[in-house]
Each structure stands twice: as C-alpha cells, then as structure tokens.
N, C-alpha and C positions, 0 to 999 in steps of 0.2 A: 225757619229751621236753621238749625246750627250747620256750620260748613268749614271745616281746616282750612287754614288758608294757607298750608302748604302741603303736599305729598313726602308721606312719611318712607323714608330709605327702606330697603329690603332689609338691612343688616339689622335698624331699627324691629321691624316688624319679623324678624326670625328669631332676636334678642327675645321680646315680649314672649311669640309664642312658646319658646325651650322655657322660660321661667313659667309657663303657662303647664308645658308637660312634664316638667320637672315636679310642682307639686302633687300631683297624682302618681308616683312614683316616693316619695317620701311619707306620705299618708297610707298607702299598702303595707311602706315598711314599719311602720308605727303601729299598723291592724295587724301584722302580722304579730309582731313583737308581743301586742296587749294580748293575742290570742294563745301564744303561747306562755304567758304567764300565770294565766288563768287555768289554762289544763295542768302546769305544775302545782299550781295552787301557791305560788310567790305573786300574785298579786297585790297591790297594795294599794289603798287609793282605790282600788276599782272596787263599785259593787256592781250586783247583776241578781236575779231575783234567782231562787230557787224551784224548781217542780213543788208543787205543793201536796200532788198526789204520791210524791214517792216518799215523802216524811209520813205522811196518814195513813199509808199500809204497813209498815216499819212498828 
C-alpha cells in the first residue's frame, strides 16, 4: 500500500480544503444564476423539457 513519505503541513491541508469548499459555493452561484434565467425566460443555451400534459389540454 501506498504511504507519503512525508506529513503534509496544516497550512497545506486548510489550503486544499477552502479550495475544496470554495467549489460548492460557486456551483450554487452558477445554479442559482441558470435558475433564474429560466424563470425570466433569457435562457440561452439551456434546454429543459416541457410538461407535456399542459400543451395537450390547451
């Protein structure tokens, strides 16, 4: 089994983890942003399926 052959610094390993919880924090802001394009209807680039039962009663 694999083994470091040395012990990684705190500073190292607080580094990794902020870049670790930083991405989940810019992917919210990216879901939020595409959610709210969608509700304006400026989306571009996005598709998403339609209800198909609300065209069929229409």
């Amino acid at each position: 089994m694999a083994v470091p052959k040395k012990k990684t610094s705190k500073g190292k390993r607080n580094q990794r983890h902020a870049v670790w919880k930083a991405k989940a924090g810019i992917a919210a802001q990216k879901a939020l942003s595409l959610g709210k394009s969608v509700l304006t209807g400026r989306a571009q680039g996005f598709v998403y399926p339609m209800d198909e039962t609300e065209e069929s009663e229409e």
